[in-house]
N, C-alpha and C positions, 0 to 999 in steps of 0.2 A: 704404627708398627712397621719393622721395618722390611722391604720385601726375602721369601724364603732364600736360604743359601741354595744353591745349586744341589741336587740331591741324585749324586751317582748311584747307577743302581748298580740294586744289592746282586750279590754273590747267590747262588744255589743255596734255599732254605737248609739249615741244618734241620733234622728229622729226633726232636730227646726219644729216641729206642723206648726207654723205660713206659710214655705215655703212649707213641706209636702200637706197642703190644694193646692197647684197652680195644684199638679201631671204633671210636665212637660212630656207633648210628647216625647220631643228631648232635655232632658237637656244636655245643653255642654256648654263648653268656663268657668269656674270658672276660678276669678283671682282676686283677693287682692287688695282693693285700700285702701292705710292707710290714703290718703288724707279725701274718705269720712267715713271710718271705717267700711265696705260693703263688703261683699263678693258679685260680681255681676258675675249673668250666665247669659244665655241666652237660651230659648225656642225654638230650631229652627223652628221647623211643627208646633206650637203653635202661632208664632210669638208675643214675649213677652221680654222682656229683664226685671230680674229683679234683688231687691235688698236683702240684707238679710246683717241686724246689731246683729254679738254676742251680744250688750247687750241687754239686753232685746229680742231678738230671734225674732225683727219683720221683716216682708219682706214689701218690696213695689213693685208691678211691673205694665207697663206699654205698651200696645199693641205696635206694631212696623210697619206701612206701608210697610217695605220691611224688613223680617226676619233679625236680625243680629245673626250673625255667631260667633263671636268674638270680644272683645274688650283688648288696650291694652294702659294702660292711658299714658299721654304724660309730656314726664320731663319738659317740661314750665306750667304746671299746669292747662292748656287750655282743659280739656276733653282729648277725647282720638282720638284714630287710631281705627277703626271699622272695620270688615267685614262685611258689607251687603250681602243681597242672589248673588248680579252681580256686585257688587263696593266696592270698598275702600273709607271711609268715614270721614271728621274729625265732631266726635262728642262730644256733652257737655250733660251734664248729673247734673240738678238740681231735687235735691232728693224731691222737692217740688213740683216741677211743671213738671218734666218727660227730656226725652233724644231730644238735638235739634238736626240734622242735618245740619251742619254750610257750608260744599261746600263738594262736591267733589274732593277725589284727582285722583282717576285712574279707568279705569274698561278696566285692562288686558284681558278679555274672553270675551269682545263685541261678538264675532266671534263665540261663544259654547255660547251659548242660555240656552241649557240643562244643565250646569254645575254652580255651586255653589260652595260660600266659606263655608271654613269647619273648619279651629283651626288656633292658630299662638300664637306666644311670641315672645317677644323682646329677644338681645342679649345683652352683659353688653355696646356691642358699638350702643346701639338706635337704629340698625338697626329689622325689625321685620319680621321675615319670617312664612310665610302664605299659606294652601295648598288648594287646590280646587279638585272637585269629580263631577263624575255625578250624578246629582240629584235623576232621575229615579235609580240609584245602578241596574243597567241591563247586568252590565259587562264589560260596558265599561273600558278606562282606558284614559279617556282625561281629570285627572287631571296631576295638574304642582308643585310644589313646588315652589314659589315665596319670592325673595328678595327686604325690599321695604328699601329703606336708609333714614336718618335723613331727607335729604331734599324734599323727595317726588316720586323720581325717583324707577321706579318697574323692575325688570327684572327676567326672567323665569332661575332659579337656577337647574333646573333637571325636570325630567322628564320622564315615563310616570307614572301616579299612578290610582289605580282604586277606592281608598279611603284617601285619604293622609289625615294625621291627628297628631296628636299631638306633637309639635314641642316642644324640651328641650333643654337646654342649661347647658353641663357640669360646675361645680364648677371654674372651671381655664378657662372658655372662649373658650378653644381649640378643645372642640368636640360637631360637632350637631348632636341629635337623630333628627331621622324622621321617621314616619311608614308608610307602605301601610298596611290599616288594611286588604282590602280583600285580600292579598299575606300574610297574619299574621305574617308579618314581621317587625321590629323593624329595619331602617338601623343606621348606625353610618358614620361621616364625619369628615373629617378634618377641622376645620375651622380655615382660616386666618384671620390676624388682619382688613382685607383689605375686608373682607365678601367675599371671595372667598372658595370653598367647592372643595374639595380633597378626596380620598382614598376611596369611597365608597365602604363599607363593613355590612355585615348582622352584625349585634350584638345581638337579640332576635330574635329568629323563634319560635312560638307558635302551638304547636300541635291541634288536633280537640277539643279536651277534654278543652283544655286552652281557646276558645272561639275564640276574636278577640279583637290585639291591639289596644286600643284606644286613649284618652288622658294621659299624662301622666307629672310630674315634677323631679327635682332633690333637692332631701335634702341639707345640708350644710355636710355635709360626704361625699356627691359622691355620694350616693345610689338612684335609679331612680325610680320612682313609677309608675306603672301602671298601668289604669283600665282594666276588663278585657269585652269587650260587649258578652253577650251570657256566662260567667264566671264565669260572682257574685260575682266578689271580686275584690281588690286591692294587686298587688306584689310589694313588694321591691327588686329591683336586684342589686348585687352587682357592680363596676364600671367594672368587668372582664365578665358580663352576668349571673351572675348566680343566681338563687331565692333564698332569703334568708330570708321572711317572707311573710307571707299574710294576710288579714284584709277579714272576709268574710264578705258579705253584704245580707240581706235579699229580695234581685230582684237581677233579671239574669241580665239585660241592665246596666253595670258603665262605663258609656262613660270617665271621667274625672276626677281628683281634684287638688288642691291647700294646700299650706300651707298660714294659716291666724292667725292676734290676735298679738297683741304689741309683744310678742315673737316665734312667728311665729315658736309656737307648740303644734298646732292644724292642723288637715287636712278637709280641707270641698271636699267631692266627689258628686259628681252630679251622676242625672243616668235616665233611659228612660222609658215611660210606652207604647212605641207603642211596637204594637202586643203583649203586657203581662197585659190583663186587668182581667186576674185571679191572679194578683200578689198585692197585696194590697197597698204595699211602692212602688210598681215600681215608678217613677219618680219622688221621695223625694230629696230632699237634706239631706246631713247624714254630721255627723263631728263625727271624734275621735281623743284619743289623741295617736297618733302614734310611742312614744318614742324618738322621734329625732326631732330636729327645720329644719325648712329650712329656703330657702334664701329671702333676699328684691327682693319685683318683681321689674323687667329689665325694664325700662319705653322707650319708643322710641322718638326719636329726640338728 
Protein backbone atom coordinates (compact mmCIF):
# COMPACT_ATOMS: atom_id res chain seq x y z
CA UNK A 1 0.00 0.00 0.00
CA UNK A 2 1.15 2.76 -0.82
CA UNK A 3 2.03 5.51 1.92
CA UNK A 4 -1.20 8.36 2.82
CA UNK A 5 -1.00 11.61 0.58
CA UNK A 6 -0.47 14.43 2.61
CA UNK A 7 -3.91 15.47 4.09
CA UNK A 8 -4.25 19.39 4.69
CA UNK A 9 -6.53 20.18 7.12
CA UNK A 10 -10.00 20.79 6.64
CA UNK A 11 -11.67 24.14 6.61
CA UNK A 12 -14.40 25.00 9.51
CA UNK A 13 -16.95 22.09 9.51
CA UNK A 14 -20.06 23.18 7.49
CA UNK A 15 -23.08 22.73 10.15
CA UNK A 16 -26.54 20.98 7.36
CA UNK A 17 -29.04 23.69 9.57
CA UNK A 18 -31.90 21.26 8.46
CA UNK A 19 -30.21 18.27 10.95
CA UNK A 20 -28.64 20.92 13.36
CA UNK A 21 -32.45 21.92 14.37
CA UNK A 22 -33.04 17.96 15.79
CA UNK A 23 -29.79 18.85 18.46
CA UNK A 24 -29.37 15.17 19.05
CA UNK A 25 -29.00 13.97 22.85
CA UNK A 26 -27.04 10.96 21.77
CA UNK A 27 -26.02 11.25 18.28
CA UNK A 28 -24.32 8.02 17.18
CA UNK A 29 -24.29 5.09 14.44
CA UNK A 30 -23.69 7.44 11.02
CA UNK A 31 -23.55 5.21 8.04
CA UNK A 32 -23.88 5.71 4.31
CA UNK A 33 -26.65 4.31 2.45
CA UNK A 34 -26.09 4.96 -1.54
CA UNK A 35 -29.17 2.88 -1.92
CA UNK A 36 -31.20 5.72 -0.33
CA UNK A 37 -28.66 8.71 -0.77
CA UNK A 38 -29.01 9.46 3.23
CA UNK A 39 -26.61 9.71 5.56
CA UNK A 40 -28.77 8.03 8.56
CA UNK A 41 -27.67 8.28 12.55
CA UNK A 42 -29.46 7.68 15.20
CA UNK A 43 -30.66 9.40 18.45
CA UNK A 44 -30.00 7.20 21.13
CA UNK A 45 -31.58 9.15 24.64
CA UNK A 46 -33.69 10.95 22.13
CA UNK A 47 -35.03 7.92 20.61
CA UNK A 48 -35.10 9.00 16.98
CA UNK A 49 -33.45 7.59 13.92
CA UNK A 50 -32.89 10.00 11.31
CA UNK A 51 -32.25 10.89 7.79
CA UNK A 52 -30.19 13.54 6.14
CA UNK A 53 -29.74 13.94 1.97
CA UNK A 54 -26.62 16.01 0.77
CA UNK A 55 -28.58 17.42 -1.79
CA UNK A 56 -30.37 19.66 -0.74
CA UNK A 57 -29.37 19.31 3.13
CA UNK A 58 -32.96 18.03 4.22
CA UNK A 59 -33.20 15.68 7.08
CA UNK A 60 -36.21 13.53 7.96
CA UNK A 61 -36.53 11.76 11.27
CA UNK A 62 -38.68 9.54 12.93
CA UNK A 63 -39.46 8.61 16.76
CA UNK A 64 -38.47 5.09 17.47
CA UNK A 65 -40.54 2.73 20.32
CA UNK A 66 -37.40 1.07 21.31
CA UNK A 67 -34.20 3.41 20.78
CA UNK A 68 -31.88 2.11 17.80
CA UNK A 69 -28.40 1.95 18.34
CA UNK A 70 -27.28 1.21 15.05
CA UNK A 71 -28.07 0.42 11.68
CA UNK A 72 -26.23 -1.47 8.94
CA UNK A 73 -28.18 -2.03 5.57
CA UNK A 74 -28.27 -5.41 4.13
CA UNK A 75 -26.58 -6.67 0.69
CA UNK A 76 -30.25 -8.14 -0.54
CA UNK A 77 -31.45 -4.70 -0.57
CA UNK A 78 -34.27 -5.56 2.17
CA UNK A 79 -33.44 -2.79 4.89
CA UNK A 80 -31.16 -3.44 7.21
CA UNK A 81 -29.56 -5.28 10.40
CA UNK A 82 -30.54 -2.91 13.46
CA UNK A 83 -29.38 -2.44 16.92
CA UNK A 84 -32.37 -1.86 19.21
CA UNK A 85 -31.85 -0.68 22.94
CA UNK A 86 -32.16 -5.02 23.80
CA UNK A 87 -32.41 -6.79 20.20
CA UNK A 88 -31.18 -7.22 17.15
CA UNK A 89 -33.63 -6.38 14.45
CA UNK A 90 -34.26 -6.65 10.75
CA UNK A 91 -35.46 -3.31 9.67
CA UNK A 92 -36.99 -1.36 6.40
CA UNK A 93 -36.79 2.03 6.25
CA UNK A 94 -39.37 4.00 3.60
CA UNK A 95 -38.08 7.38 3.53
CA UNK A 96 -41.95 8.21 3.13
CA UNK A 97 -43.64 6.67 5.40
CA UNK A 98 -40.77 5.99 8.36
CA UNK A 99 -38.62 2.62 9.79
CA UNK A 100 -40.75 -0.95 9.96
CA UNK A 101 -39.61 -3.47 12.16
CA UNK A 102 -40.14 -6.62 10.10
CA UNK A 103 -39.11 -9.61 12.95
CA UNK A 104 -36.74 -10.22 15.11
CA UNK A 105 -33.43 -11.97 14.93
CA UNK A 106 -31.65 -12.33 18.43
CA UNK A 107 -31.64 -10.58 21.83
CA UNK A 108 -28.23 -12.01 23.09
CA UNK A 109 -28.40 -9.91 26.83
CA UNK A 110 -32.14 -11.11 27.74
CA UNK A 111 -30.22 -11.94 30.98
CA UNK A 112 -28.64 -7.93 31.58
CA UNK A 113 -31.75 -5.93 31.58
CA UNK A 114 -29.34 -3.01 32.32
CA UNK A 115 -27.30 -3.19 29.19
CA UNK A 116 -27.67 -1.86 25.81
CA UNK A 117 -26.64 -1.77 22.17
CA UNK A 118 -24.14 0.66 21.37
CA UNK A 119 -22.18 0.73 17.43
CA UNK A 120 -21.42 -2.09 14.94
CA UNK A 121 -20.19 -2.47 11.14
CA UNK A 122 -20.18 -4.87 8.91
CA UNK A 123 -17.04 -6.68 7.65
CA UNK A 124 -16.21 -7.06 3.65
CA UNK A 125 -17.54 -10.89 4.49
CA UNK A 126 -21.32 -9.66 5.83
CA UNK A 127 -20.62 -10.49 8.88
CA UNK A 128 -21.47 -7.48 11.57
CA UNK A 129 -19.94 -7.06 14.69
CA UNK A 130 -21.81 -5.19 17.53
CA UNK A 131 -20.83 -4.11 21.01
CA UNK A 132 -23.03 -3.55 23.95
CA UNK A 133 -22.63 -1.32 27.57
CA UNK A 134 -24.25 -0.61 30.47
CA UNK A 135 -26.89 1.66 30.17
CA UNK A 136 -26.54 3.44 33.49
CA UNK A 137 -22.40 3.99 32.39
CA UNK A 138 -22.01 3.27 36.50
CA UNK A 139 -18.82 1.26 36.01
CA UNK A 140 -19.74 -1.57 35.26
CA UNK A 141 -18.20 -3.62 32.53
CA UNK A 142 -21.01 -6.19 31.24
CA UNK A 143 -20.55 -5.26 27.96
CA UNK A 144 -19.64 -8.00 25.06
CA UNK A 145 -18.34 -7.61 21.71
CA UNK A 146 -20.63 -9.63 19.41
CA UNK A 147 -20.33 -11.57 16.25
CA UNK A 148 -23.45 -11.88 14.19
CA UNK A 149 -22.97 -13.97 10.56
CA UNK A 150 -24.78 -13.69 7.29
CA UNK A 151 -27.19 -16.11 8.29
CA UNK A 152 -28.43 -14.82 11.53
CA UNK A 153 -26.44 -16.87 14.13
CA UNK A 154 -24.83 -14.24 17.10
CA UNK A 155 -22.00 -15.31 19.25
CA UNK A 156 -20.06 -13.36 22.12
CA UNK A 157 -16.55 -12.61 20.27
CA UNK A 158 -14.70 -11.05 23.70
CA UNK A 159 -15.28 -9.77 26.36
CA UNK A 160 -15.43 -7.65 29.21
CA UNK A 161 -16.09 -3.87 28.03
CA UNK A 162 -17.40 -1.02 30.16
CA UNK A 163 -18.26 0.91 26.83
CA UNK A 164 -17.63 -0.94 23.69
CA UNK A 165 -18.02 1.08 20.91
CA UNK A 166 -16.85 1.72 17.48
CA UNK A 167 -16.10 -1.14 15.36
CA UNK A 168 -13.63 -0.65 11.98
CA UNK A 169 -12.57 -2.66 9.64
CA UNK A 170 -9.07 -2.32 8.20
CA UNK A 171 -8.61 -1.77 4.15
CA UNK A 172 -7.40 -5.53 3.57
CA UNK A 173 -10.06 -7.14 5.79
CA UNK A 174 -7.36 -8.52 8.30
CA UNK A 175 -7.64 -6.20 11.15
CA UNK A 176 -10.53 -5.38 13.62
CA UNK A 177 -10.38 -2.18 15.69
CA UNK A 178 -12.62 -2.20 18.72
CA UNK A 179 -12.73 0.24 21.71
CA UNK A 180 -13.49 0.24 25.22
CA UNK A 181 -14.06 3.90 25.49
CA UNK A 182 -14.13 3.98 29.29
CA UNK A 183 -10.42 2.17 29.41
CA UNK A 184 -9.83 4.90 26.49
CA UNK A 185 -8.43 2.33 24.72
CA UNK A 186 -8.54 1.55 20.88
CA UNK A 187 -7.86 -2.46 20.68
CA UNK A 188 -6.56 -4.07 17.45
CA UNK A 189 -7.37 -8.01 16.18
CA UNK A 190 -6.53 -10.29 13.98
CA UNK A 191 -9.24 -11.16 12.06
CA UNK A 192 -9.68 -14.41 10.11
CA UNK A 193 -11.36 -15.22 6.98
CA UNK A 194 -13.53 -17.53 9.01
CA UNK A 195 -14.71 -14.27 11.57
CA UNK A 196 -12.52 -15.53 14.14
CA UNK A 197 -10.32 -12.71 16.22
CA UNK A 198 -6.71 -13.31 17.40
CA UNK A 199 -3.82 -11.32 18.83
CA UNK A 200 -5.59 -8.95 21.00
CA UNK A 201 -3.38 -6.00 21.30
CA UNK A 202 -3.76 -2.09 22.47
CA UNK A 203 -3.36 -0.08 19.24
CA UNK A 204 -4.59 3.57 20.65
CA UNK A 205 -4.57 4.47 24.33
CA UNK A 206 -5.88 7.99 24.74
CA UNK A 207 -4.55 10.15 27.49
CA UNK A 208 -7.07 12.53 29.89
CA UNK A 209 -6.58 15.50 27.84
CA UNK A 210 -7.48 13.26 24.43
CA UNK A 211 -11.02 12.69 25.98
CA UNK A 212 -12.59 9.29 25.13
CA UNK A 213 -12.59 6.95 22.22
CA UNK A 214 -15.59 6.69 20.43
CA UNK A 215 -16.95 5.91 17.05
CA UNK A 216 -14.57 5.70 14.61
CA UNK A 217 -13.95 4.55 10.28
CA UNK A 218 -11.09 3.73 7.93
CA UNK A 219 -10.27 5.80 5.00
CA UNK A 220 -9.11 4.00 1.54
CA UNK A 221 -5.40 4.59 2.71
CA UNK A 222 -5.50 2.76 5.91
CA UNK A 223 -5.84 5.77 7.92
CA UNK A 224 -8.54 5.43 10.97
CA UNK A 225 -10.65 8.27 12.13
CA UNK A 226 -11.77 8.93 15.34
CA UNK A 227 -14.05 10.86 17.19
CA UNK A 228 -12.89 12.08 20.34
CA UNK A 229 -16.25 12.36 23.28
CA UNK A 230 -15.17 15.13 25.87
CA UNK A 231 -12.36 16.06 22.76
CA UNK A 232 -14.01 18.17 20.19
CA UNK A 233 -12.46 16.79 17.44
CA UNK A 234 -11.74 14.16 14.90
CA UNK A 235 -8.12 12.23 14.45
CA UNK A 236 -6.56 10.49 11.80
CA UNK A 237 -4.07 7.79 12.85
CA UNK A 238 -1.87 6.43 11.01
CA UNK A 239 -2.12 2.36 10.19
CA UNK A 240 1.08 2.14 12.78
CA UNK A 241 -1.08 4.35 15.65
CA UNK A 242 0.17 7.36 15.32
CA UNK A 243 -1.80 10.98 14.97
CA UNK A 244 -1.36 12.45 11.91
CA UNK A 245 -4.12 15.06 11.52
CA UNK A 246 -7.17 16.39 13.34
CA UNK A 247 -10.53 18.23 12.29
CA UNK A 248 -11.55 20.42 15.44
CA UNK A 249 -15.22 20.54 16.05
CA UNK A 250 -17.09 23.42 17.81
CA UNK A 251 -18.74 20.93 20.82
CA UNK A 252 -16.83 18.65 23.13
CA UNK A 253 -19.34 15.38 22.70
CA UNK A 254 -18.10 13.67 18.63
CA UNK A 255 -19.31 10.31 19.37
CA UNK A 256 -18.80 9.20 15.43
CA UNK A 257 -18.52 9.67 11.62
CA UNK A 258 -18.58 8.27 8.15
CA UNK A 259 -17.50 8.88 4.79
CA UNK A 260 -20.48 9.71 2.29
CA UNK A 261 -21.44 11.30 -1.24
CA UNK A 262 -20.99 9.35 -4.77
CA UNK A 263 -17.17 9.76 -4.17
CA UNK A 264 -17.12 9.19 -0.76
CA UNK A 265 -15.07 12.37 0.06
CA UNK A 266 -16.92 13.95 2.40
CA UNK A 267 -17.03 13.06 6.14
CA UNK A 268 -20.29 13.40 8.09
CA UNK A 269 -19.52 13.38 12.09
CA UNK A 270 -22.37 13.17 14.56
CA UNK A 271 -21.89 14.49 18.06
CA UNK A 272 -24.01 14.81 21.53
CA UNK A 273 -25.70 17.56 23.40
CA UNK A 274 -26.21 15.67 26.83
CA UNK A 275 -24.85 17.36 29.65
CA UNK A 276 -23.36 20.44 27.04
CA UNK A 277 -26.55 22.65 26.94
CA UNK A 278 -24.17 25.70 27.22
CA UNK A 279 -22.70 24.52 23.80
CA UNK A 280 -24.78 25.69 21.14
CA UNK A 281 -23.81 22.97 18.11
CA UNK A 282 -23.49 20.33 20.56
CA UNK A 283 -25.58 17.67 18.95
CA UNK A 284 -25.43 18.88 15.13
CA UNK A 285 -24.44 16.88 12.41
CA UNK A 286 -21.20 18.47 10.77
CA UNK A 287 -19.65 17.31 7.39
CA UNK A 288 -16.22 18.26 5.97
CA UNK A 289 -14.16 17.70 3.30
CA UNK A 290 -11.37 15.75 4.88
CA UNK A 291 -8.76 15.31 2.02
CA UNK A 292 -8.85 11.58 1.44
CA UNK A 293 -11.98 9.30 -0.01
CA UNK A 294 -12.99 6.42 1.90
CA UNK A 295 -14.56 3.13 1.45
CA UNK A 296 -18.12 1.41 0.08
CA UNK A 297 -19.91 0.62 3.34
CA UNK A 298 -19.53 -3.29 4.16
CA UNK A 299 -23.36 -4.33 3.84
CA UNK A 300 -24.18 -7.57 5.96
CA UNK A 301 -25.50 -10.90 4.65
Amino acid sequence: MAPPSPLPVSPQPVWPKPVGEGRAILGEGPTWSPRLGCVLFVDIKGGRLIAWSPDGGQAREWPMAEPCCWLVERRDGDGFLAGLKTRIVHLRLDLATGPQVVREVARPEAHLPGNRFNDAKADPHGRVWAGSMEDAESGATSGSLYRIDPDGQVMRADQPYGVANGPAVSVDGRTLYHTDSAARTIYAFDLGADGTLANKRIHIRFTKSDGYPDGMTVDAEGGLWVAHWDGGRVTRFGPDGRPERTIALPCSRITSCVFYGAALDRLAITSAAIGRKHEALAGALFTVAPGVRGLPPALFG
